[in-house]
C-alpha positions as CSV (number, residue, x, y, z in Angstrom):
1,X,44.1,16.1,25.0
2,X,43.0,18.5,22.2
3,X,45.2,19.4,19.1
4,X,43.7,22.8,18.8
5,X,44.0,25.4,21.0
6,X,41.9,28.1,21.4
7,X,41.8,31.1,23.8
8,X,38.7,31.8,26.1
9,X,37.7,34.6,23.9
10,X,37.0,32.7,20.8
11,X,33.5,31.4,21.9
12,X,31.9,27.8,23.7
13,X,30.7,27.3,20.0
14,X,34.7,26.6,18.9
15,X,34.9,24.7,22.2
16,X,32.1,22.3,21.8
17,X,33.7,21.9,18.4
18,X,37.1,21.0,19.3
19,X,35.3,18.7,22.2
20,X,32.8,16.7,18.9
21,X,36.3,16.3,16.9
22,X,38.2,14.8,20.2
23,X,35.4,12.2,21.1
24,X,35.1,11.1,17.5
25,X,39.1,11.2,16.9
26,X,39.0,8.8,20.5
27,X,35.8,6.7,20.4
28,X,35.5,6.8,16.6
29,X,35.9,3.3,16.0
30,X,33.8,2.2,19.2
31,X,30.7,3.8,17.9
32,X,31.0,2.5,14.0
33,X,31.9,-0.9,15.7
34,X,28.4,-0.4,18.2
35,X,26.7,1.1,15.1
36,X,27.3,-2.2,12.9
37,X,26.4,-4.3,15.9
38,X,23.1,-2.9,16.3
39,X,22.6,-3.2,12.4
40,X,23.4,-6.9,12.5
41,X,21.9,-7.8,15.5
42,X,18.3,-5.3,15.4
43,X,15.8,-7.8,15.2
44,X,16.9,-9.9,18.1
45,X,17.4,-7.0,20.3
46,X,14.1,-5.3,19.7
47,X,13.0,-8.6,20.3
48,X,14.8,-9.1,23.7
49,X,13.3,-4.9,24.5
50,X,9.3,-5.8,23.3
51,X,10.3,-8.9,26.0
52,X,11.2,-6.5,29.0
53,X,8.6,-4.3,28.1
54,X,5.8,-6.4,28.1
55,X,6.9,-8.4,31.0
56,X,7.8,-4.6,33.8
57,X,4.1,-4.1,32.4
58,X,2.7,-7.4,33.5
59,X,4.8,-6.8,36.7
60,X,3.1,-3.1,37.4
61,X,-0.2,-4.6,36.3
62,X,0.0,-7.8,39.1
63,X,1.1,-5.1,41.8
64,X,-1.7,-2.3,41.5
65,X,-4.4,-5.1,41.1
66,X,-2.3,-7.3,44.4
67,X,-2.4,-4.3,46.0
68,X,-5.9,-3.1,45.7
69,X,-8.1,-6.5,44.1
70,X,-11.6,-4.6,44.3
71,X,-10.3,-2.5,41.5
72,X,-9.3,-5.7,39.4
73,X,-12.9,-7.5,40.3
74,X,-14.8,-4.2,39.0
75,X,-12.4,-4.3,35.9
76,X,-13.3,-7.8,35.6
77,X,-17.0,-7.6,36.1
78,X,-16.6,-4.4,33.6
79,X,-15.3,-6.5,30.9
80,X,-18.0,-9.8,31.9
81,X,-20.7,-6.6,31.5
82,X,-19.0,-5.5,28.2
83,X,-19.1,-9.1,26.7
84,X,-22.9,-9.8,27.7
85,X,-23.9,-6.1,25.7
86,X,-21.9,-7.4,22.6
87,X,-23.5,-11.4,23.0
88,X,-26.9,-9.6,23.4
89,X,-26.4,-7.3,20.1
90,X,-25.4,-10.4,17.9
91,X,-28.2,-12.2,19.0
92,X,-30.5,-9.3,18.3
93,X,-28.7,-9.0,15.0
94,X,-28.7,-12.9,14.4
95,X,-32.6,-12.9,15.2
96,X,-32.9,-9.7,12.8
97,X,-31.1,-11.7,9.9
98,X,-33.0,-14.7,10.4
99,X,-36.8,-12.7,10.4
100,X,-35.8,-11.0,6.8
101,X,-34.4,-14.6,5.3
102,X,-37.6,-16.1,6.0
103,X,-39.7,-12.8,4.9
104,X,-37.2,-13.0,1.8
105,X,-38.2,-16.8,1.1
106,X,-41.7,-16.6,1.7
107,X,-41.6,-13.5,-1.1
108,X,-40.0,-15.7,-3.3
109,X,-42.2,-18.7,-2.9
110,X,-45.1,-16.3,-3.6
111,X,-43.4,-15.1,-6.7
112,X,-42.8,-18.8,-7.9
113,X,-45.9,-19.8,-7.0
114,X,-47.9,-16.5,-8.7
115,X,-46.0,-17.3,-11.7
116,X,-46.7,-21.4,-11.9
117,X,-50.5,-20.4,-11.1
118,X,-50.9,-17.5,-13.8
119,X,-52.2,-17.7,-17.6
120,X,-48.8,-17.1,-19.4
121,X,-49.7,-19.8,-22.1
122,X,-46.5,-21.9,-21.5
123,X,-42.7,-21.1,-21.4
124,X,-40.9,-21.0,-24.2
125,X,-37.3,-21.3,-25.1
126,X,-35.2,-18.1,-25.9
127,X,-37.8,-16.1,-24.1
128,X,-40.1,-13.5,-25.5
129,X,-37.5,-11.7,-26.9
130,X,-37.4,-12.6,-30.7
131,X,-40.6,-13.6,-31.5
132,X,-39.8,-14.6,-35.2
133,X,-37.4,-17.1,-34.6
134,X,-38.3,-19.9,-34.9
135,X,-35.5,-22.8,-35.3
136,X,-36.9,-25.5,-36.9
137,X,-37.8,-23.2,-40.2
138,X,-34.3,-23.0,-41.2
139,X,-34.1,-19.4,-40.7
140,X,-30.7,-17.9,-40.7
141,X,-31.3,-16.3,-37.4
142,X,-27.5,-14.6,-37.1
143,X,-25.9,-17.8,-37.3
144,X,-22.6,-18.5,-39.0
145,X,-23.0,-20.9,-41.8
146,X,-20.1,-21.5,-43.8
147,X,-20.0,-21.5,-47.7
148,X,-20.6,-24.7,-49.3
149,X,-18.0,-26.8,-50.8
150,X,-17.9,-28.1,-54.5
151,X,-15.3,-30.4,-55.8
152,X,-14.5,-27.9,-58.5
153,X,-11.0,-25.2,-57.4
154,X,-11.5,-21.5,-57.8
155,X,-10.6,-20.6,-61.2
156,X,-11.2,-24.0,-62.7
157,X,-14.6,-25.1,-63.9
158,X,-15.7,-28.6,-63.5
159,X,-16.2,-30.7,-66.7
């Protein structure tokens, strides 16, 4: 079978050796043939796997609740019980939400209101924050304005 031939005192390591080499010299081309397969075909067969997978655990899951169905009614009335603490907690949180939103408008109506009702002498545009402006008085006020034009060229005088 082998090529090599070694004697019983060289070691299993050299035997193991000699036994790698034969499988690949005989079944090399199987496995790069299966090893091409597999890279062309991957997705559908971890496809086909996740399949059998989830389906033997759908199987073991029908026969330990067939066999003994008071442990799937307390699993189910656990997860009913489960659901009714979460529904509870959102409504709390819902009713929570809704208290501040009101307490928030109601502050904000007061604050509209205190400010419509107080002695401020009227609004005025631009705010408070320039008090010399004023944009009917011509005032350059860190506008651009561009030069003026005359019907005279630079460098040549008119007339």
């Amino acid at each position: 079978m082998s090529n090599f031939d070694f004697d019983d005192d060289s070691g299993e390591s050299a035997a193991f050796l000699v036994k790698g080499t034969d499988l690949l010299v005989n079944y090399g081309w199987y496995i790069v043939g299966l090893g091409i397969f597999y890279l062309v075909f991957r997705d559908k067969i971890n496809a086909l796997l996740d399949s059998w997978y989830t389906k033997r655990a759908e199987r073991e899951y029908a026969a330990k609740y067939h066999k003994n169905p008071d442990l799937g009614r307390a699993r189910l009335e656990a997860m009913e019980a489960a659901r009714q603490r979460m529904q509870e907690e959102l409504n709390r949180k819902a009713a929570e939400a809704e208290i501040r939103k009101k307490e928030l408008e109601e502050k904000k109506r007061l604050e509209k209101l205190q400010r419509l009702s107080g002695d401020t002498g009227g609004n005025r545009l631009g705010g408070a924050a320039s008090s010399k402006y004023n944009p009917l008085m011509n005032d350059s006020g860190g506008r651009y304005k561009p030069p003026k034009r005359s019907c005279c060229k630079k460098g040549g005088g008119c007339g």
